[in-house]
N, C-alpha and C positions, 0 to 999 in steps of 0.2 A: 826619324827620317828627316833629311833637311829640306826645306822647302826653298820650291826653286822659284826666283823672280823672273820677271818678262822683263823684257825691253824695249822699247820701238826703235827703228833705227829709220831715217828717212835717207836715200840712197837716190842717187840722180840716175835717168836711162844706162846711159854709159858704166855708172859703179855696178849697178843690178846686172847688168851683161856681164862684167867682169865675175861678179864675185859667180852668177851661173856657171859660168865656161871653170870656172878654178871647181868647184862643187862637180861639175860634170867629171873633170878629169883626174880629179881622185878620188872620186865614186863616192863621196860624206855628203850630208844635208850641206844646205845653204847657211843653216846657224852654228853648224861646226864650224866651217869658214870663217867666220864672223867672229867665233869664241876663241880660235885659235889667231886672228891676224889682233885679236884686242890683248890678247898676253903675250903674244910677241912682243907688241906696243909697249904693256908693261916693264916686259923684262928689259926692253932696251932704256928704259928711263928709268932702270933701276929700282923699280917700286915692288920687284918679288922679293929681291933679296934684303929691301928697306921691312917689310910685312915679316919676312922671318927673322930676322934681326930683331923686331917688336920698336921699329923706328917711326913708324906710320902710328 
């Protein structure tokens, strides 16, 4: 089974409001939010398809 890492993320008033109200309104935890706006990040800089390529 894979073992999963933690992270800390340190997030200003205003980001932590944000990322609650997006979590509120499509009903996921707060770390799905978080898990899902950092591979978007990825994929728009290219590093998903770099990591299957075996470029990374």
């Amino acid at each position: 089974m894979a073992r999963k890492t933690w992270i800390k993320v340190y997030l200003s008033k205003e980001q932590k409001r944000l990322v609650e109200k997006i979590a509120k309104s499509l009903g996921i935890p707060e770390s799905e939010v978080m898990r899902l706006a950092f591979m978007e990040y990825a994929k728009s800089l290219s590093l998903i398809t770099d990591k299957v390529h075996d470029r990374i």
